[in-house]
Structure formats: C-alpha cells, structure tokens
C-alpha positions, 0 to 999 in steps of 0.5 A, a space after each residue: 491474510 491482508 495487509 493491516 494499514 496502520 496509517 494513512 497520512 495525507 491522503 484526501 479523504 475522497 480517496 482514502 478507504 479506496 487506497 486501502 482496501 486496494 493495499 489490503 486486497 494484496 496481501 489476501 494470499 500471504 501467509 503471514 501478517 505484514 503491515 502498510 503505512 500510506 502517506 502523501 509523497 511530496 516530491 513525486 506530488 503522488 502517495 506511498 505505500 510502505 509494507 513490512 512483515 517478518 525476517 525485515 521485509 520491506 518494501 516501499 512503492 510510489 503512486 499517482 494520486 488518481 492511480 485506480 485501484 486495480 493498479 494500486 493492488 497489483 504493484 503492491 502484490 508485485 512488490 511483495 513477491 519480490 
C-alpha cells in the first residue's frame, strides 16, 4: 500500500512529482496506510519528508534538494522500518 502525499509545499514544480513518486515508492510493502506531507526545509536549504500512520508513527527525514529518487526512497523506507 503507498504512502498517500497529502501535500507538498515549496518544492519547485521541476522536481515536484518526482519527490513524490519517490516517497510513495517506500511505502508499497507496508501493510497499513501512512500519510507523507513534503515541504521546503529553510534551514538546511533542502525539503522534508514527514510520514505517519497508525499507533502515532512518526517519522520525519530531511533532503538535499537535487537528492535522486532512488535515494529519496530508500531513506524514506528506512525511516519507516524503524
């Protein structure tokens, strides 16, 4: 089951659907549903990922802005194991 992006503020229209399709792509082998909310990150000059889901999960991770996709996934999916 994907992660369903609720929002995405900030990010530049260029790299937009790519950052989400990549945090989506994390969350294909979880069993229930979770949530992402993406925004700019101002301090670190990059974005952020932040995921929930049931029982309280929450998790937050910070990115480059050029991070690729691969990258993007694979620490989102980090993030959710743990």
């Amino acid at each position: 089951m994907p992660i369903t992006v609720f929002d995405v503020r900030g990010i530049p229209s260029g790299r937009r659907e790519a950052i989400e399709a990549a945090v989506g792509a994390a969350g294909r082998t979880l069993s229930a549903p979770h949530e992402a909310w993406i925004t700019t990150d101002p301090v670190r000059g990059g974005f952020k990922v932040l995921v929930t889901g049931p029982h309280g999960f929450e998790r937050s991770v910070s990115f480059a802005m050029d991070e690729n996709s691969g990258a993007i996934t694979a620490h989102v999916r980090a993030a959710l194991e743990d």
